[in-house]
N, C-alpha and C positions, 0 to 999 in steps of 0.2 A: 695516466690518463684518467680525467674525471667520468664518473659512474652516472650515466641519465637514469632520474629517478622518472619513470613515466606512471600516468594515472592508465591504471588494468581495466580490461573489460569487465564490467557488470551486469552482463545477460542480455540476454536477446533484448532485441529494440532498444538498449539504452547508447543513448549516444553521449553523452554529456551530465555532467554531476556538477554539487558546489564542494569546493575544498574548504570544511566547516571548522578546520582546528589541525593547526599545527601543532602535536603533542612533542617535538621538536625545535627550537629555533636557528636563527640562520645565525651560520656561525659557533653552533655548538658542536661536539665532539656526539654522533653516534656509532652504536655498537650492529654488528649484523643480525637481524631478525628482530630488532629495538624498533617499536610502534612508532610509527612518522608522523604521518597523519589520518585523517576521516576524512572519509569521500560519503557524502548524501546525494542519492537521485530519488527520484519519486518514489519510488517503492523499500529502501531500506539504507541502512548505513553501511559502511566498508570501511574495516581499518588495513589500512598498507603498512607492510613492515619496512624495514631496511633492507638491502640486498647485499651490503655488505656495509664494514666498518670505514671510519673515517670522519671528516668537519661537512657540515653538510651546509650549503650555499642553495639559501629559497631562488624563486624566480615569479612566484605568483601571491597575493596575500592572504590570508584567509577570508571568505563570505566569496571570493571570485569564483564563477562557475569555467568550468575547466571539460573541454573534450578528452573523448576515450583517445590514450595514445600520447597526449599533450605531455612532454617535458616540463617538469612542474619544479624542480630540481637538480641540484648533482652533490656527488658526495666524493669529495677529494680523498684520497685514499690515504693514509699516514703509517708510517712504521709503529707496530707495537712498541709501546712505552717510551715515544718520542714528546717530548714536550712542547706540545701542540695549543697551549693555554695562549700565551702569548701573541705565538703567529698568526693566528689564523683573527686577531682582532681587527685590526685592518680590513682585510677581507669583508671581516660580517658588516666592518660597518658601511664600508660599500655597495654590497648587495640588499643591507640594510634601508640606506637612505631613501629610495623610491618607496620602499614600503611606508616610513616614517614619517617622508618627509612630504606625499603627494598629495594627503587630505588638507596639509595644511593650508593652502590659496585657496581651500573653501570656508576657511574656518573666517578671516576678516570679512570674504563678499557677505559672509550671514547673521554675525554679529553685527555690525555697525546698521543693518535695516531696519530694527526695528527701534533703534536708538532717536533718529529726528521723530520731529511729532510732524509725520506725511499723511496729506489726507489719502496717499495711495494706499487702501484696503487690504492688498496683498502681506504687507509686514504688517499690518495690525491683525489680519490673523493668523500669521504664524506665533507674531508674540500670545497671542489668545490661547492657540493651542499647546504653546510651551507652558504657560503658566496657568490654567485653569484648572481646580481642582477638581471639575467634574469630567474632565477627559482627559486618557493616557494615551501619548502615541507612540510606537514602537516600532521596528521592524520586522518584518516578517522571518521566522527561520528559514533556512535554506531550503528541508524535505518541504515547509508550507507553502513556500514558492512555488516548489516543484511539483506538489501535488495540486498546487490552481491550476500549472499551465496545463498538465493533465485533463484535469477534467472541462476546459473550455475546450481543448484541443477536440474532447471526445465528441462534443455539442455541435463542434461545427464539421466535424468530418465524415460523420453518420448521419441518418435519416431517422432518430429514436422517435420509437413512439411505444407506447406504455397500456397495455391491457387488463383487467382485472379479475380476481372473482375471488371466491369466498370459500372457506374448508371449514367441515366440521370436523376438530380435534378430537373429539371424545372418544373414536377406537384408538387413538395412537396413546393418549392419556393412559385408558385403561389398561392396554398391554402393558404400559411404561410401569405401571403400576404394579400388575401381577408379577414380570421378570424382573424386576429393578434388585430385588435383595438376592433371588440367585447370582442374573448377572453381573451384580460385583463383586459378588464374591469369588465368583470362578474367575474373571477377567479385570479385575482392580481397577477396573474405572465404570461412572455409570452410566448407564445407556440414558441418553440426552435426545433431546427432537431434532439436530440434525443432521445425523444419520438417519434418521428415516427421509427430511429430506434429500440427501444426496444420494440414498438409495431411487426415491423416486423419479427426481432429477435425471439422475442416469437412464431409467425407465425410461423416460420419457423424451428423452438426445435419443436412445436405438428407432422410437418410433417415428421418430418425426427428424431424421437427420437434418435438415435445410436449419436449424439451431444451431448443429452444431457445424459449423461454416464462418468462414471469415471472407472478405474483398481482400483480394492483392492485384494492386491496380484494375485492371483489364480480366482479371483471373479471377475464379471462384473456388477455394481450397477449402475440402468437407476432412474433418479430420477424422480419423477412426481410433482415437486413442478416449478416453471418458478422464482427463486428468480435472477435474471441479476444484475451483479457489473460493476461499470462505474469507468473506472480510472481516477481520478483526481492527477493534477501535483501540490505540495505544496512543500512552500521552504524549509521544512525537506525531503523530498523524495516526490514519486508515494504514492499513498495509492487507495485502491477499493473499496470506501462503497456500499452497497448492497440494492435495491428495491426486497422485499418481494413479493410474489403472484403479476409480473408483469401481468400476464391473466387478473386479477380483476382490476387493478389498469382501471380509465380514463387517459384522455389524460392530464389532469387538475391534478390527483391525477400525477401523473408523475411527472409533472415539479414543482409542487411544493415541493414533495420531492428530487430533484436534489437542487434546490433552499436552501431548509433546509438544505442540506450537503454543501451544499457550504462555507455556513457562517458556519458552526461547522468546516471543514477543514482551515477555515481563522483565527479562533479563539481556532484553538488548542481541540475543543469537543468533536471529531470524539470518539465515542466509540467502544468498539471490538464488540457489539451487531450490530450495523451499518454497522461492515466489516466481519460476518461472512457469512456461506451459504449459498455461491452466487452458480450458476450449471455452468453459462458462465458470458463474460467478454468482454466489449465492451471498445474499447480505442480508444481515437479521436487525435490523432498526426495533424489533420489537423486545429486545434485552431493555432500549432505553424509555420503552414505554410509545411509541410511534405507531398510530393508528391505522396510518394507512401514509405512501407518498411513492413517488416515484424513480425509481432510482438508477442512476447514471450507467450507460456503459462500461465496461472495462478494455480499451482497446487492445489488440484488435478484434475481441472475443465479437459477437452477434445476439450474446443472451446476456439478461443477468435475473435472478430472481428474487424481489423483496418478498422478507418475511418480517410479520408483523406482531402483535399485541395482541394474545388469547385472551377475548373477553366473552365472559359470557351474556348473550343476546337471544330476544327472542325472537325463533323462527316458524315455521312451521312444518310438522312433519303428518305425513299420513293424515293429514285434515286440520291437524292439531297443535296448538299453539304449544310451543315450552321452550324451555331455556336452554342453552348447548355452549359451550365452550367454543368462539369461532375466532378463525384468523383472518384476516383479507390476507389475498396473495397477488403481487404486481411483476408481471413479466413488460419491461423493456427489453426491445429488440429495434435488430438495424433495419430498417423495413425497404431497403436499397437488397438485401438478402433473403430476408425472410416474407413473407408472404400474410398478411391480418389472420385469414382461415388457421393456416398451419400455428401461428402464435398462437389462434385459442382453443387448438386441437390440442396445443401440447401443453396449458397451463392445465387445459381441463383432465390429461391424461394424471397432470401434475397431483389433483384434487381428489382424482379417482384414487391413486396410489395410498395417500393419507388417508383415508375416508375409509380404504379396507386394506390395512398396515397389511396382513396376515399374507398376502400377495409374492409379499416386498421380501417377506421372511421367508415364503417356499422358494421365490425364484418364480412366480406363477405370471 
């Protein structure tokens, strides 16, 4: 009996992925635990192995987007050191042919249009855009797909709206300043600005819980966990991996788990336990130099908060004009949940936090 290869669950809310690459073909001989293929859904890649040995017979192509669960597969099972080369050609090339042979009734309707000279506009500009050396057109990757319909999805099924205000950095600086050379030395990594956000962050979910809150349907679920997801930008997409019990975490457990994701989002390890969880969502546009903007939901979370570009600006203090290292800081929230008041009770709780780190560092 042939073995159903099925596409696995990949974390809460994902229902559906694309199948980006058969590292396998149909018709060849795999081994058990021998990498199949990759599964992309919005948030990270999955490689599925084999579940056992044998000639393995596709059923879907690759770039097709594939439900959790879908039979995607089977892998006829064969005796050790039976001579399988032969047999199973047949086969592949059967289970072959739709895959091979389906694009082709598209290939003459799209050739031959732009061939007559038609005053119809439509083939003239596709020929334009085929041959124009000022524009490339391509298709999109699977996670980039997956990461648009994400983010429309988010726009239309929230009520976001975006609030702002403004931090002076210069105690978080100068601390960062005076501990920097102990704290790496005792803790091998260096204390960076956001743990101190996510320290505040948290502060500011205990005070103002209705943040940390999500819609399900008819229902209103306040979470009591502080699990905070940190967008990191990697040259497949965005992705959020997720700090667990930020409340418990030190300042030290912090950066060394941003540290740890770092190098797994570099080297492709990122897992979906890594990016599930999260209740909010912090994103730092100000690494790419971004002065201020407004930044998207994460569903089904209710907060997210931009950080932006420390420039120094002149403000005024105590009567007096001078210059201060400042951020803008932008709270989106689902305003179906959250309330305008409490949004800028807790950005500002957000501001007070940075503004006197030393707080954040008693526990105060």
């Amino acid at each position: 009996m042939n073995i159903e290869v099925k596409i696995p669950s990949a974390g809460e809310s994902i229902t559906s992925g694309v199948l980006s690459i058969w590292h396998k073909k149909n018709g060849e001989r795999v081994s058990r635990d021998e990498l199949l293929f990759t599964l992309e859904t919005d948030k990270v890649s999955q490689e599925v192995m084999a579940a056992d040995s044998g000639i393995l017979h596709t059923k879907v192509a690759e770039g097709e987007e594939v439900k959790i669960g879908q039979v995607v597969a089977e892998i006829e099972p064969v005796a050790e050191g039976a001579p399988v080369a032969a047999a199973p050609a047949p086969i592949a090339e059967k289970a072959a042919a739709p895959v091979v042979e389906a694009p082709k009734p598209a290939a003459p309707a799209a050739i031959p249009a732009p061939e007559p000279k038609s005053p119809t506009p439509q083939p003239q500009a596709a020929h334009a855009v085929a041959t124009d050396s000022r524009a490339t057109r391509k298709k999109l990757s699977p996670l980039r797909r997956k990461i648009a319909t994400q983010l429309v999805m988010a726009q239309q099924t929230a009520a976001i709206l975006t609030t702002f205000n403004e931090c002076d950095m210069s105690a978080v600086m100068a601390l960062r300043k005076e501990l920097q050379e102990d704290f790496s030395k005792k803790h091998g990594v260096k204390l960076g600005f956001m743990s101190f956000f996510i320290k505040a962050v948290v502060d500011a979910l205990q005070a103002i819980p209705s943040i940390n809150s999500r819609m399900d349907g008819d229902e209103l679920i306040t979470n009591n966990a502080y699990d905070i997801g940190v967008a990191v930008g990697t040259e497949r997409g965005l992705i959020v991996p997720v700090l667990k019990d930020c409340e418990k975490l030190s300042f030290a457990e912090i950066e060394a788990s941003l540290a740890g994701f770092a190098v797994k989002a570099r080297e492709g390890r990122i897992s979906m336990e890594d990016l599930s969880g999260g209740v909010f969502t912090i994103s730092n546009g100000g690494v790419y130099g971004s002065l201020l903007s407004t930044p998207i939901l994460n569903p089904p979370q209710s907060g997210i908060l931009g950080m932006h570009k420390i420039q120094e600006r002149a403000v005024v203090v105590n009567g007096q004009i001078v210059a201060r290292p400042m951020m803008y800081l932008a709270l989106s929230y689902d305003h179906r949940v959250v309330d305008g008041k409490e949004a800028v009770t807790f950005l500002v709780r957000v501001k007070d936090c940075l503004e006197n780190p030393a707080r954040l560092l008693l526990g105060a």
